[in-house]
VMD Tcl script that draws the C-alpha trace (Angstrom):
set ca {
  {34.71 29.99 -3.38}
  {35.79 27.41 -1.37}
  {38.11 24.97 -2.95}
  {39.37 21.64 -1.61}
  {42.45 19.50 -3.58}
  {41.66 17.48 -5.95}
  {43.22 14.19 -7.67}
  {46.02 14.22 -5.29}
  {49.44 15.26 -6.35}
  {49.67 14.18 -9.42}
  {47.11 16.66 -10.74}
  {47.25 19.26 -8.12}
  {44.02 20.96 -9.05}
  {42.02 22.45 -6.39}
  {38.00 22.01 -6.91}
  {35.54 23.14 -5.05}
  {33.85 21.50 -1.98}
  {30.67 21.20 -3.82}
  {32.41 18.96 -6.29}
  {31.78 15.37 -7.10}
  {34.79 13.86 -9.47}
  {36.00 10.97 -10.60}
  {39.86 10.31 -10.47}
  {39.37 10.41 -14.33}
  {37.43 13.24 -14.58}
  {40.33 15.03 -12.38}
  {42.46 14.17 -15.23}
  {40.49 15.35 -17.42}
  {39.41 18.84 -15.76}
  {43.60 19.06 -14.98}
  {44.22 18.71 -18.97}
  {42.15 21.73 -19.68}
  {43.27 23.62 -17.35}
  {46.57 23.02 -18.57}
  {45.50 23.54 -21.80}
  {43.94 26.99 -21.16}
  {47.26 28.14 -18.94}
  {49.00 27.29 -22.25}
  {46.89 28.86 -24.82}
  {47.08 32.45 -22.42}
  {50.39 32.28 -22.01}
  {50.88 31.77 -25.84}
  {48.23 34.71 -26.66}
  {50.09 36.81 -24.04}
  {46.62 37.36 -22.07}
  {46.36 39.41 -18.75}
  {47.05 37.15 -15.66}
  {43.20 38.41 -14.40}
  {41.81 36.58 -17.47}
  {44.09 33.75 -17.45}
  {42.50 33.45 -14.03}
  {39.09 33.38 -15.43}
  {40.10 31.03 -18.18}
  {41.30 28.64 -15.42}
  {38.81 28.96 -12.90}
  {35.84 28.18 -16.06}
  {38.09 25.14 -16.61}
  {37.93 24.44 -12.86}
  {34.35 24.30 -12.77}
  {32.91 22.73 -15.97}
  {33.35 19.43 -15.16}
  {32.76 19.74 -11.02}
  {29.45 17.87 -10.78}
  {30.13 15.45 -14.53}
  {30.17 12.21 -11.75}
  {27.75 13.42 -9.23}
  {24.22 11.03 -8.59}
  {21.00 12.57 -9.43}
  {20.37 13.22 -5.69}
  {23.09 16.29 -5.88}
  {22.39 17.37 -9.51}
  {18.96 17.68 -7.91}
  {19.61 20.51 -5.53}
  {21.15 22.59 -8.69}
  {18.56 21.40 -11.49}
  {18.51 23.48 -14.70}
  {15.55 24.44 -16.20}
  {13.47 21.49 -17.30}
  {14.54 21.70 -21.31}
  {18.23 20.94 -20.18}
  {18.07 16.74 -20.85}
  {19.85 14.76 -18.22}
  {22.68 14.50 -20.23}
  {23.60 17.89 -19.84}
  {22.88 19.07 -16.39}
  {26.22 18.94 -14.51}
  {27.34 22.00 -16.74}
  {23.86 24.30 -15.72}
  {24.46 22.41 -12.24}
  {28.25 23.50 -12.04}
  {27.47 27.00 -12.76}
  {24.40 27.36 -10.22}
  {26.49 25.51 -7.19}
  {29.69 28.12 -8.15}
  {27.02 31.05 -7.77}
  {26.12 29.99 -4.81}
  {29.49 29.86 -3.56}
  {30.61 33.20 -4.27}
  {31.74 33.29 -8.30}
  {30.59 36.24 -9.39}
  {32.02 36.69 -12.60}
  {29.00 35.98 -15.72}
  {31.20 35.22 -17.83}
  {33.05 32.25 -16.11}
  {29.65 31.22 -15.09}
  {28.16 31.05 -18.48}
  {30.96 29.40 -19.84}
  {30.62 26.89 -17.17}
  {26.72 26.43 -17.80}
  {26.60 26.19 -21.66}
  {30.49 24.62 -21.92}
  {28.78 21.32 -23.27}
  {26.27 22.91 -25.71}
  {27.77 26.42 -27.22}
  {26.68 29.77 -26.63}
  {26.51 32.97 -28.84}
  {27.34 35.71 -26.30}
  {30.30 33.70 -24.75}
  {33.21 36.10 -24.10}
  {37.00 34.55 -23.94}
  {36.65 32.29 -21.33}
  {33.64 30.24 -22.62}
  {34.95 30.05 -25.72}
  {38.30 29.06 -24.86}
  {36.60 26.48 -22.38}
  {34.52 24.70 -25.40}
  {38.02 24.58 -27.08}
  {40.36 22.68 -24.74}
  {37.19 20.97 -23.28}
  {36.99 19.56 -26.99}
  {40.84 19.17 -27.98}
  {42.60 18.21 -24.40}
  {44.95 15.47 -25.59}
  {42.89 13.03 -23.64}
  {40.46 12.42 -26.10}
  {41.92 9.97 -28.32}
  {39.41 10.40 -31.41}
  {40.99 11.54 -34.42}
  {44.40 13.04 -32.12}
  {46.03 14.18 -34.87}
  {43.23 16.82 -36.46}
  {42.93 17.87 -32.88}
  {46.44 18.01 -32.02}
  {46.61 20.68 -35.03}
  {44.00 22.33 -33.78}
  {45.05 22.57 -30.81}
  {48.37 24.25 -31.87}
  {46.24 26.82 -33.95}
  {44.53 28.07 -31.19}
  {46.63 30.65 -30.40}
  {47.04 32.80 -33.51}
  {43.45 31.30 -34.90}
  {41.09 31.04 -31.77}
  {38.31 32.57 -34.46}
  {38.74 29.51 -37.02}
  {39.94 26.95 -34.26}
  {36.91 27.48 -32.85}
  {34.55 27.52 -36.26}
  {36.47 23.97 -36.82}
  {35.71 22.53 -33.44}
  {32.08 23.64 -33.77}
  {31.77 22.35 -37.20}
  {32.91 19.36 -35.71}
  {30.41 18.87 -32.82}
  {27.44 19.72 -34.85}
  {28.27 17.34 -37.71}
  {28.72 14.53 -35.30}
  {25.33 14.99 -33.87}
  {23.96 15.05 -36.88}
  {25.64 12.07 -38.11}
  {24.62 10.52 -35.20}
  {20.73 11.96 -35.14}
  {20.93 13.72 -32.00}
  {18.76 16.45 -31.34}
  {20.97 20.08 -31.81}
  {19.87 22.24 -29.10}
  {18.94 26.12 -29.98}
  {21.81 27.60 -28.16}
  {24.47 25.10 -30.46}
  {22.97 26.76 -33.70}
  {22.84 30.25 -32.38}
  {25.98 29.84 -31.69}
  {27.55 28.36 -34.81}
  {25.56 30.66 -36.79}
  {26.54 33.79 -35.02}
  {30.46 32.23 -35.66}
  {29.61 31.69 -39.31}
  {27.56 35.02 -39.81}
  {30.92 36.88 -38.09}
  {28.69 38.69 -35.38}
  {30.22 36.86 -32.91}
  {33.34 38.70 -31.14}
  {36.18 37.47 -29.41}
  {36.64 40.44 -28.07}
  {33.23 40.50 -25.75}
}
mol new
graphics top color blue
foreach p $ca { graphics top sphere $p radius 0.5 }
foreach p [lrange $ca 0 end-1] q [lrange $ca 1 end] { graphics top cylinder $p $q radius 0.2 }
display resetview
């Protein structure tokens, strides 16, 4: 892929060509990065999926700012709402530029939404995506989270999921198919980490 820095020194991030950022969303996509270095490093993972970890983190976020024009040349199937295109977007520009790995790329495309046949990366994605100490809701639940993670990615990730699907419903959003499927595979423990 080609990559091009991003967010200037401070961050140090390089995102691809293709991307269209916000200073802020740099931030953001540089916190959970950071966070995903972390929780590897803490779970003593192999530097190749620390790599994949990172480069999912790198992407899910690389078209959040872009105008419809550009979402347009990547458009998800037409049951993905507005909303929630730059993650189906993100993952069909990173194809296209060489990232081969399914894994990164569904972790990319269903980061926002939850999916049941996620391996390590996409699930470690959702995480930070959800607890990166930028988010200033509720910081101290997620800070504990957040230092869970590493010896309890399995109920970390139950919790964070829990989480997202009772604020929708609090908040009478539609849940989309692939967020239950997901949280029931977690509760139904058919759901492997190990994928």
């Amino acid at each position: 892929m080609t990559d091009q820095p991003a967010g200037g020194p401070a961050h140090g991030i390089a995102l691809p060509g293709w991307a269209v950022v916000s200073p802020e969303r740099v931030a953001h996509i540089a916190r959970v990065e950071a966070l995903v270095v972390r929780w590897a490093e803490d779970r003593g993972v192999s530097p190749g999926e620390a790599g994949r970890w990172r480069r999912a983190a790198r992407l899910h976020d690389a078209l959040r700012d872009a105008p419809d024009e550009v979402l347009a040349r990547y458009a998800p199937p037409e049951t993905w709402p507005r909303k929630l295109w730059h993650g189906p977007c993100a993952a069909t520009a990173a194809e296209q530029d060489g990232e081969t790995d399914r894994g990164v790329l569904d972790a990319v495309r269903y980061h926002s939404v939850g999916y049941r046949d996620w391996d390590d990366a996409g699930r470690m994605l959702f995480l930070a995506d959800y607890l990166e100490p930028g988010r200033a809701h509720d910081r101290r639940a997620l800070d504990t989270l957040t230092a869970r993670v590493p010896r309890e990615p399995e109920a970390a990730l139950r919790e964070v999921v829990a989480r997202r699907v009772t604020w929708l419903l609090g908040h009478g959003k539609p849940i989309r198919k692939e967020t239950w499927e997901f949280w029931n595979s977690l509760v139904a423990g058919d759901c492997s980490s190990s994928r």
